[in-house]
C-alpha positions as CSV (number, residue, x, y, z in Angstrom):
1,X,0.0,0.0,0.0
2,X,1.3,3.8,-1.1
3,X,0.9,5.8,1.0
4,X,2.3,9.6,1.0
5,X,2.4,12.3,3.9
6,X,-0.5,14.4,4.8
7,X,1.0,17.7,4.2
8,X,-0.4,19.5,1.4
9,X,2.3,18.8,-1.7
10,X,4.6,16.5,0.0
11,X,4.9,13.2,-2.0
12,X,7.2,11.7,0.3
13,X,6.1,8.1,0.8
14,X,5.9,6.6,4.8
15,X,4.3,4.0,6.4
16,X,0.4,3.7,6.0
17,X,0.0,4.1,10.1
18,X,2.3,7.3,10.1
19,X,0.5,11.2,9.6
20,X,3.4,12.3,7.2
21,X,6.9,12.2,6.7
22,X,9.1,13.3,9.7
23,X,10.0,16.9,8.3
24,X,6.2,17.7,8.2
25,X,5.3,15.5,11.4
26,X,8.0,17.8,13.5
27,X,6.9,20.9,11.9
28,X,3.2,20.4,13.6
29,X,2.5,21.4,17.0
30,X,3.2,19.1,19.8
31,X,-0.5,19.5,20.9
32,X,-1.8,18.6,17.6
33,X,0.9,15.5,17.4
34,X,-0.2,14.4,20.7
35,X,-4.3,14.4,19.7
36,X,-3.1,12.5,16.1
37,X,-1.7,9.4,18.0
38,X,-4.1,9.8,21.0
39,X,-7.0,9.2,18.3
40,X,-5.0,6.9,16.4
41,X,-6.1,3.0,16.6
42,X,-3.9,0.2,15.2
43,X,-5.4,-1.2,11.9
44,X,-7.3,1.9,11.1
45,X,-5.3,2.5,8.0
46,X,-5.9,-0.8,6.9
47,X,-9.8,-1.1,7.7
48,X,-10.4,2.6,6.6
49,X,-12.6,3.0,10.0
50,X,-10.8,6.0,11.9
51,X,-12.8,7.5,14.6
52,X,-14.0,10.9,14.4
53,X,-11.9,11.9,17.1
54,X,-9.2,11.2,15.0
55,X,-10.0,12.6,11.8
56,X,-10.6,16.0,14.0
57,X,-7.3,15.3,15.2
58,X,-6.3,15.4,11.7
59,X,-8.3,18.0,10.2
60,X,-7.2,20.3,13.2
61,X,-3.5,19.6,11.5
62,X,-4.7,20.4,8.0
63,X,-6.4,23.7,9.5
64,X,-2.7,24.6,11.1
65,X,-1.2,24.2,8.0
66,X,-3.6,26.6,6.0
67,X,-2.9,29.2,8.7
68,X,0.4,29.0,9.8
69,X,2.6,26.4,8.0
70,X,5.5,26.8,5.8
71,X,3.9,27.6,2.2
């Protein structure tokens, strides 16, 4: 299974349980690090069943990114 990092333009491959590649991971805000693997349940990337706590978690990272990530 492919599967790239979540940042937006970043076609670096990692594993399908990790967020993104670990330039991008680091670049997020512990908090919002924390609430991605608090959320996080083994074998959701393989059912395709997250909870929505976690894709909160995850658009909450997305949201960072529009506002202040690196562009």
């Amino acid at each position: 299974m492919i599967h790239t990092c979540h940042w937006p333009g970043c076609l670096r491959e990692v594993p399908p349980k990790m967020w993104g590649c670990p330039r991008h991971w680091f670049t997020l805000p512990k908090q919002i690090r924390d609430d991605i693997w608090r959320t996080y349940r083994l074998g959701q990337e393989i059912d395709k069943h997250p909870s929505q706590e976690y894709m909160d978690a995850a658009q909450r990272a997305q949201d960072w990114i529009k506002t202040k990530g690196e562009k």
